[in-house]
C-alpha positions, 0 to 999 in steps of 0.5 A, spaced: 466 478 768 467 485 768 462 491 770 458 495 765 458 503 766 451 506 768 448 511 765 445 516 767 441 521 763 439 528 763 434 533 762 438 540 763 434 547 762 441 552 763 440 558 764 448 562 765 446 569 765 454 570 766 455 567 759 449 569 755 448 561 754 440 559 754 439 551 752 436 545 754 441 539 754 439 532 753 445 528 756 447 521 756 452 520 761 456 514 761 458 512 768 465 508 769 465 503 775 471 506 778 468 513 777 466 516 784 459 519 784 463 526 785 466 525 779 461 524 775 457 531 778 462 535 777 464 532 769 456 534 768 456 540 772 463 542 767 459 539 760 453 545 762 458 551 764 462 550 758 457 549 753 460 551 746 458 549 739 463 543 739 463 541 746 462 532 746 464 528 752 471 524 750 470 515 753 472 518 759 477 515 765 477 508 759 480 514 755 488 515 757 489 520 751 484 525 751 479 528 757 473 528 759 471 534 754 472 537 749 471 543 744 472 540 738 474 547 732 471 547 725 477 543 722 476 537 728 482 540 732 481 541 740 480 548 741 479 546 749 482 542 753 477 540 760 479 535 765 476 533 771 478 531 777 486 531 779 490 530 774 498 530 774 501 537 772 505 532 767 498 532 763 496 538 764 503 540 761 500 536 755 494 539 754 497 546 754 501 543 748 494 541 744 489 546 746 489 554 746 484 553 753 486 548 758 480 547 764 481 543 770 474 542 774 477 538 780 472 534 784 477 534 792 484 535 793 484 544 790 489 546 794 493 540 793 491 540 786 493 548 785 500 548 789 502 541 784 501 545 778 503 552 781 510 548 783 511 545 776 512 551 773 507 550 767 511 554 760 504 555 758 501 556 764 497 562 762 492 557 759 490 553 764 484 555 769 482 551 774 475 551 776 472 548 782 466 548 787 463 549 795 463 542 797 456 543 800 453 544 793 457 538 790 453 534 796 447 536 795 448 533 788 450 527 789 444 526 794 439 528 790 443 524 784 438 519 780 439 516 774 433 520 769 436 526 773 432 532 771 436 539 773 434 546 773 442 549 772 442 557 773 449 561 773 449 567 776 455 573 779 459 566 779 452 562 784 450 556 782 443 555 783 441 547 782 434 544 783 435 537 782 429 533 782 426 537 786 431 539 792 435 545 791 442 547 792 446 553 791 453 554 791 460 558 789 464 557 783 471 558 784 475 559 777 483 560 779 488 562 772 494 559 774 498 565 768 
């Protein structure tokens, strides 16, 4: 018998000074059994910092064809392609065909991840950002990790504050464009 995701709920209050974007979210997140705690950090981490109208969890790591997120235009087209974790510079290459915005919120492997998409040359590369973040940050989130996870997320000078469940964390975002 196969083994169900876990979901994980989220009270988020965002406050992304560097954008202007000031909301409470509500998330329902869906955890795949082959999805790693990181991974599921950084996915949420990527939902808050891109929140945009349109913005919607894909299926995930069940889903080949689309990526974690995505920002959907007004005639349902995607506007913006986010992934999460490491993916090949081949489907990073598809993604640059399909969206006007590609964003890799990579969860381990940066440096790896940045040469390999560096190395293949992308024709549309200057669509492509990669997002990343101080491990010390993402560890401290998954040890505060709950299933009814109640988050304070600050953005600010490109910091990212975090209380999570009442234990604080702070760390860099590091943004790299690959064009």
């Amino acid at each position: 018998m196969a083994i169900g995701a876990t979901i994980y709920r989220f009270h988020i209050e965002l406050s992304d000074v560097d954008n202007g974007v000031f909301e409470q979210l509500d998330l329902r997140v869906a955890k795949h059994p082959s999805e790693s705690t990181r991974f599921l950090v950084v996915r949420v981490l990527a939902r808050c910092l891109e929140h945009i109208e349109g913005i919607e969890f894909t299926r995930g790591v069940s889903d080949t064809e689309l990526p974690a997120l995505i920002v959907r235009d007004l005639q349902g087209g995607i506007s913006t392609w986010i992934e999460v974790g490491v993916p090949a510079p081949k489907r990073v290459h598809k993604a640059t065909s399909r969206a006007d915005k590609v964003l890799v919120y990579a969860h381990k492997q940066v440096d790896h991840l940045i040469a390999a998409l560096k190395q293949a040359e992308l024709r549309r590369a200057d669509r492509v950002t990669v997002v990343h973040f101080d491990d010390a940050l993402l560890e401290g989130l998954e040890d505060a990790l709950s299933r009814a996870a109640t988050w304070s997320v600050t953005l600010s000078d490109g910091t990212l504050y975090v209380e999570a469940d009442g234990q604080s964390v702070v760390g860099q975002r590091h943004r790299q464009s690959l064009g």
